[in-house]
VOGUFI-720826 format. One record per residue (C-alpha): x, y, z; residue in one letter. Coordinates in steps of 0.02 Angstrom, whole numbers, padded with zeros to 5 digits, always signed. Layout:
REM residues N
XYZa ...
//
This chain:
REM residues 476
+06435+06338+04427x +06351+06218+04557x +06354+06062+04525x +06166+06027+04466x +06201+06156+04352x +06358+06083+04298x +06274+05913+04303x +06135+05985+04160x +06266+06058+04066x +06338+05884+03998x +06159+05804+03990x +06094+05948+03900x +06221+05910+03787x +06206+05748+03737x +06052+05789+03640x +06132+05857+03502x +06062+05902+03331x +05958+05756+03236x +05815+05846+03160x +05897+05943+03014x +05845+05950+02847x +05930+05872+02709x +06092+06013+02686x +06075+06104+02539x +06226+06104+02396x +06292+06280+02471x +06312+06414+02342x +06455+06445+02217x +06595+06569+02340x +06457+06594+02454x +06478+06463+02604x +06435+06565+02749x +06249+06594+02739x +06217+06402+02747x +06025+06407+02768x +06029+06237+02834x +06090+06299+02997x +05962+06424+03043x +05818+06267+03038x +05932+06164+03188x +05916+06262+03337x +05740+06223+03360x +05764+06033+03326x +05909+06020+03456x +05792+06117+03595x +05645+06008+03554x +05765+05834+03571x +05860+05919+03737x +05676+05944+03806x +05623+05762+03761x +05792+05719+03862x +05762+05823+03986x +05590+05751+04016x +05628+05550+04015x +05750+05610+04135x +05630+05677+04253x +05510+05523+04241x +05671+05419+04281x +05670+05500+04449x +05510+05506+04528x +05487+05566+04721x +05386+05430+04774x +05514+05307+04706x +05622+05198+04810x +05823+05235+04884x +05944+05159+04923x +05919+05175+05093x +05749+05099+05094x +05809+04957+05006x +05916+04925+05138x +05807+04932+05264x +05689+04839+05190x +05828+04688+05145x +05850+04640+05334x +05657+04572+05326x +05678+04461+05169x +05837+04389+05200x +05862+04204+05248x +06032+04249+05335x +05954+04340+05438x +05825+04227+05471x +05948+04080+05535x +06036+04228+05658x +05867+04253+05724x +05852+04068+05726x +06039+04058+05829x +05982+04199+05917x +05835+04110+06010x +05940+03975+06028x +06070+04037+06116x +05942+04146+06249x +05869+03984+06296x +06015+03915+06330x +06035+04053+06436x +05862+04031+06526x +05905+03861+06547x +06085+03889+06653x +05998+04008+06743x +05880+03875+06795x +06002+03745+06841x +06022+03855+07008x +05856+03833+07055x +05879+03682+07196x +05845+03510+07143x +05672+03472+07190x +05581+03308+07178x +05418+03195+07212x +05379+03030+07213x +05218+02934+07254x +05183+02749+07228x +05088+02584+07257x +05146+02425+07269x +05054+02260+07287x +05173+02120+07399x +05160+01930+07361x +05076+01845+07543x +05211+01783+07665x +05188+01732+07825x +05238+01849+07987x +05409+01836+08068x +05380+01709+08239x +05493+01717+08386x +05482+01621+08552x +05312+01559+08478x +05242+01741+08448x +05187+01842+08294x +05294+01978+08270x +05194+02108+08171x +05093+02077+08018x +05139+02026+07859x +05067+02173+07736x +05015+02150+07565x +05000+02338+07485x +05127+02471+07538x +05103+02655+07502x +05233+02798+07483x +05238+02986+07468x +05408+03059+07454x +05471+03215+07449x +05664+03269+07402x +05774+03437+07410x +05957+03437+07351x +06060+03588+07364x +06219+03597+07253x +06331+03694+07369x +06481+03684+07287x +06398+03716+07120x +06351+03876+07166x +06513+03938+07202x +06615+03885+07056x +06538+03802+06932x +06357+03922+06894x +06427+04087+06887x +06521+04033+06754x +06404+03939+06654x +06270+04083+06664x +06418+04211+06613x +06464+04098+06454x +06266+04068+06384x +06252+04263+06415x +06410+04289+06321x +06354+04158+06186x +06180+04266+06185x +06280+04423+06152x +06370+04364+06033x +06225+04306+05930x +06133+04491+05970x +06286+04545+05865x +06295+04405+05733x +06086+04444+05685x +06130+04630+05685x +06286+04605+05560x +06184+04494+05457x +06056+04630+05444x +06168+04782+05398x +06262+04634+05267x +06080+04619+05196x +06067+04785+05165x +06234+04827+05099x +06198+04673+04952x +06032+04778+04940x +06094+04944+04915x +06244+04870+04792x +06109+04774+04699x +05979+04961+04701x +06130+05061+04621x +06192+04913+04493x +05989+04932+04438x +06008+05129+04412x +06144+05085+04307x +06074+04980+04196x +05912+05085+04203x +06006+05265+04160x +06115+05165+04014x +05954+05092+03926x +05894+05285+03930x +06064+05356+03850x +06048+05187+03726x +05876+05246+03695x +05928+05424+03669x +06076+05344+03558x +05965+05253+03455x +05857+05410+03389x +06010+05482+03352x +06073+05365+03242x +05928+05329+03165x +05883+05537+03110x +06066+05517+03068x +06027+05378+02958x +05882+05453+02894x +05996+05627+02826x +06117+05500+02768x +05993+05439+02670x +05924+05575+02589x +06104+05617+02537x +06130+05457+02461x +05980+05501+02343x +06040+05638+02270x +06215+05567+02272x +06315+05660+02384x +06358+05532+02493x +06404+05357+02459x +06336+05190+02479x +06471+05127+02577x +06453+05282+02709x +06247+05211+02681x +06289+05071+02748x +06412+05100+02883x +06271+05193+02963x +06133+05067+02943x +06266+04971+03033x +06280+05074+03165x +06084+05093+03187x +06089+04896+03195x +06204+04897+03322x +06122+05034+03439x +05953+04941+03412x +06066+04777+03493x +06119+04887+03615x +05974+04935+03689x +05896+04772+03671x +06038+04707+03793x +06037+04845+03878x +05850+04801+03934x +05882+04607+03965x +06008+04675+04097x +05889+04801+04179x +05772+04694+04193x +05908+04562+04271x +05963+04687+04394x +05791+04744+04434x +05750+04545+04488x +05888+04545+04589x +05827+04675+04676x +05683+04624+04688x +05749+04456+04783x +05857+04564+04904x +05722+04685+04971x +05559+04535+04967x +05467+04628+04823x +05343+04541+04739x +05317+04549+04549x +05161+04643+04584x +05262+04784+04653x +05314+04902+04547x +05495+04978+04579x +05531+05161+04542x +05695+05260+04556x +05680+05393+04695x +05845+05432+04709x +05915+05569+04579x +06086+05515+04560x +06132+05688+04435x +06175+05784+04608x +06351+05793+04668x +06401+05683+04826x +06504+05764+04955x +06621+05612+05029x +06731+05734+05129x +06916+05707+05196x +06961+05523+05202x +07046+05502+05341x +07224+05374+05317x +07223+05197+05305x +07255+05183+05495x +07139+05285+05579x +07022+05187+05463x +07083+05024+05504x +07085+05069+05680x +06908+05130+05668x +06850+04969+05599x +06886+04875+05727x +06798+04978+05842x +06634+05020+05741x +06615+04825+05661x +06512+04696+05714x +06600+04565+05661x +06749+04612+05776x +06598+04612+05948x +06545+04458+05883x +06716+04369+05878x +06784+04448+06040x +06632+04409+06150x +06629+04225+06071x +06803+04207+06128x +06764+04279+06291x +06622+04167+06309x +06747+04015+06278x +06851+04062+06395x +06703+04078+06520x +06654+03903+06475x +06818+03825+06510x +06840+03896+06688x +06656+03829+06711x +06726+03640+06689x +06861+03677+06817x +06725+03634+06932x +06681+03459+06884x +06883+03412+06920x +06856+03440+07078x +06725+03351+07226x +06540+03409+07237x +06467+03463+07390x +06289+03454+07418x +06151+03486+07549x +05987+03378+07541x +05841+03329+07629x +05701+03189+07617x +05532+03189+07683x +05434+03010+07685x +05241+02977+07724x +05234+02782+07694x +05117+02632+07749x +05210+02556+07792x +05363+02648+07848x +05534+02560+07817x +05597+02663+07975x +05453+02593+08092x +05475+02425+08168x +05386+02321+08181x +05296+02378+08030x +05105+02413+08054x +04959+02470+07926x +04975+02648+07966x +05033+02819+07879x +05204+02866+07962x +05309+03009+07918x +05486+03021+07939x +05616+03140+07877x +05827+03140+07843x +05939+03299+07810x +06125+03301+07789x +06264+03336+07662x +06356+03233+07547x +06552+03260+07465x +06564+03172+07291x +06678+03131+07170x +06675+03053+07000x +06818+02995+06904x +06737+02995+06758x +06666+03167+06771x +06856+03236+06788x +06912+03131+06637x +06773+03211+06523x +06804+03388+06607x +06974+03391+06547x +06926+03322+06358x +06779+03454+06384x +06918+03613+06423x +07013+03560+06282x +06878+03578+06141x +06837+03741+06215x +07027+03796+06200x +07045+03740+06021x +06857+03798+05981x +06929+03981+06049x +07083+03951+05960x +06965+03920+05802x +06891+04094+05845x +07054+04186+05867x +07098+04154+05693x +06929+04200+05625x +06976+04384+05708x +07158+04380+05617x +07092+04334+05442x +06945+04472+05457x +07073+04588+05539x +07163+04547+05393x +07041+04563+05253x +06971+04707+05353x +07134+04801+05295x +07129+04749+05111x +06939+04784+05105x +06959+04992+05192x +07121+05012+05056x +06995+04948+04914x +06865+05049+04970x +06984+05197+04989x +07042+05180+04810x +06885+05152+04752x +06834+05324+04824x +06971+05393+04761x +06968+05354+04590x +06772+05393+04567x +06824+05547+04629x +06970+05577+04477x +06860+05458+04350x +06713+05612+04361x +06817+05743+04359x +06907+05667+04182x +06758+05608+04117x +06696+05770+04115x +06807+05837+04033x +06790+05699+03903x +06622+05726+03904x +06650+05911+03854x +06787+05853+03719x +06640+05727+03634x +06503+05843+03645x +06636+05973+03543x +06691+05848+03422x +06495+05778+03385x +06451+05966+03364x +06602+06010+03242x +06576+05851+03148x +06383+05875+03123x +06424+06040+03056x +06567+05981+02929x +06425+05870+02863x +06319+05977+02829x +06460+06105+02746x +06503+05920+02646x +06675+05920+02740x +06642+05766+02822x +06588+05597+02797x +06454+05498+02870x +06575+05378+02934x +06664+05538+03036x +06505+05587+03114x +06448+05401+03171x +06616+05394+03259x +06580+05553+03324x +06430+05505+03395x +06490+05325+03462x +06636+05443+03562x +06486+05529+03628x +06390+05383+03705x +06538+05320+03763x +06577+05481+03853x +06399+05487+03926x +06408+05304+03980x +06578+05354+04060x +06510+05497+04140x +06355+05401+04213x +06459+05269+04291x +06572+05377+04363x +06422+05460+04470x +06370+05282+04496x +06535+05242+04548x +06568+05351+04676x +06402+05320+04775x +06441+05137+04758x +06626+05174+04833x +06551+05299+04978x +06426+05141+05029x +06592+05011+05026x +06698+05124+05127x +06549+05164+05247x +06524+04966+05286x +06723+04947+05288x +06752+05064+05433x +06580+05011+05517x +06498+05171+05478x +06312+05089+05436x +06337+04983+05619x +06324+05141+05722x 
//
């Protein structure tokens, strides 16, 4: 039996038989004939149908997956937004250490009135002329020899680093987005699938109450049973009502996940009823091990650390003296170089090199390399505790998988056992061999088992998703 087929088997069979007449006292040593029964089949076909068909509607092909809700989560989330955010940050940081080895180029130009003095006199002569406005054009190029060497490389290697490492943070937020997402689209077919079996519940109690009753008229049942069913019918109206609330919860979270407006109306349009082949699992190890590999969060925290690192060999530099080249050009009136000074334009020039060395700049540099250490430090850990909960999360998702698997095979088999019992005790009714009370049980056992059975297909698709995003399967 394939498994669709096997699949329509049990929901075929939790329509079972509402419509029927009031039963008929059977005749004196003649109990076979029962004409009650002949008048079900047709009432059990038209209610299977009816199932059959809200089913169908459930599940539209223009409705919305799981996958598309996950795709469309990465958009709408406000994670993701602040990783985009960090993400822009840390390339212009990057643009901006590439920059700093672009050479150190600057202009000046200014006026500036001078207060009247009298010329310098020597021997009883006027040496030069005593100016009142001076003019200046300068020009300046400074080379940071030394910086290029050992201190750039390092810096542009650490903001490309940090940039990588935020590439990888944005992408991990997105695929987290869409894992919440997909969660959130299969907690809603839940709750959507178990207000259709309430529904389908709810009819049945109610035709049940409704034979019930018309047994109670002519006696044959008594008020007690009556009431235990209008009871039950009570309940199952609850039920449902609940039932709804929480749809309608689940659908809203969705809805918040994936950016859908309230305008937007959400359909189902994956058809859950098909079996889901999950394969070998490989052991704990080989997942654990694949993890690390396939993860984003592992990149992100190993490049960060790298990054550090990078950083801290970049402040070596400033421990030790700077060497520079520079260069000045000056077009003044008057020229400080010219003597004696005269009203004129004069241009002059200066090149050489320079060897510095700040005290202070080595003082912070070593403060500077040990923030950096502890800030890797700080990172290092990060990787042990999500190495660590990586582990706990595979073996949960590994059970998990597991034990969908065994929970639909058993509840299968329960659902096959209900079903049974439900039939058996309808018919013991109607032979007056069993109570109303027997047959509301009977039918509770029944919604159970469906409920069981749903979640258990549920289930497993929720475990296949958790064990994908464990190992790092949705990353690749």
């Amino acid at each position: 039996m394939t498994p669709r087929i096997s699949l329509l088997f049990w929901l075929c069979a939790t329509a079972p038989a509402f419509a029927q007449p009031a039963p008929r006292a059977p005749a004196p040593r003649a109990p076979a004939p029962r004409p009650t029964a002949a008048p079900a089949a047709p009432a059990v076909a038209d209610d299977l149908a009816a199932f059959e068909r809200d089913l169908d509607a459930l599940f539209t092909s223009g409705g919305m997956t799981a996958d598309q809700a996950a795709s469309r989560a990465g958009a709408a989330s406000p994670t993701v937004r602040r990783r985009v955010a960090e993400l822009d940050a840390a390339v212009a940081q990057l643009e901006a250490a590439e920059l700093a080895r672009v050479p150190l180029v600057s202009a000046k130009a200014s006026y500036t009135r001078l207060s009247h003095i009298d010329p310098p006199m020597f021997g009883g002569m006027t040496l030069g002329t005593a100016l009142e406005n001076a003019y200046l054009a300068e020009a300046q190029l400074v080379v940071p020899l030394s910086d290029y060497l050992l201190r750039f490389p390092r810096v542009i290697d650490a903001a490309r680093l940090g940039a990588e490492s935020a590439r990888f943070g944005k992408r991990s937020s997105e695929i987290g987005a869409g894992q919440d997402a997909r969660l959130a689209y299969y907690e809603w077919v839940r709750a959507r699938l178990q207000v259709l079996i309430a529904q389908r519940q709810l009819i049945q109690v109610q035709r049940t109450l409704d034979q019930v009753r018309a047994l109670a008229e002519v006696q044959r049942l008594s008020k007690a049973d009556l009431m235990r069913v209008e009871s039950q019918a009570a309940d199952a109206d609850q039920v449902v009502a609940q039932l709804e609330f929480l749809a309608r919860l689940r659908e809203e979270q969705l809805r918040l996940l994936i950016g859908a407006p309230s305008s937007e109306a959400l359909a189902i349009g994956e058809d859950i009823r098909p079996d889901v082949e999950v394969g070998t699992i490989a052991p704990l190890d080989d997942l654990v091990g694949a993890a690390r590999r396939q993860r984003l969060e592992f990149k992100q925290l190993d490049t960060g650390i790298q990054a550090k690192q990078t950083q801290r060999d970049a402040e070596q530099a400033n421990l030790l003296p700077r060497l520079s080249a520079f260069g000045t050009a000056d077009y003044a009136d008057p020229n400080q170089r010219v003597f004696p000074q005269a009203d004129e334009f004069k241009l002059t020039w200066q090149v050489g090199a320079q060897l510095t060395w700040t005290i202070n700049d080595a003082l912070i540099a070593r403060t500077s390399q040990r923030r950096i250490a502890a800030e890797a430090n700080e990172l290092r850990a990060d990787r042990e505790n999500l190495e660590r909960g990586t582990r706990l999360e595979v073996l949960s998702a590994q059970q998990a998988v597991s034990l969908a698997q065994h929970a639909l095979a058993t509840t299968q088999k329960g659902l096959a056992a209900a079903q049974e019992s439900y039939r058996v005790r309808k018919e013991l009714l109607n032979a007056e061999r069993a109570t109303a009370v027997e047959l509301v049980d009977a039918e509770t056992e029944l919604t159970r088992a469906r409920i069981a059975a749903l979640n258990a297909r549920v289930d497993l698709r929720v475990a296949r998703a958790q064990l994908d995003h464990a190992v790092g399967n949705d990353a690749r």
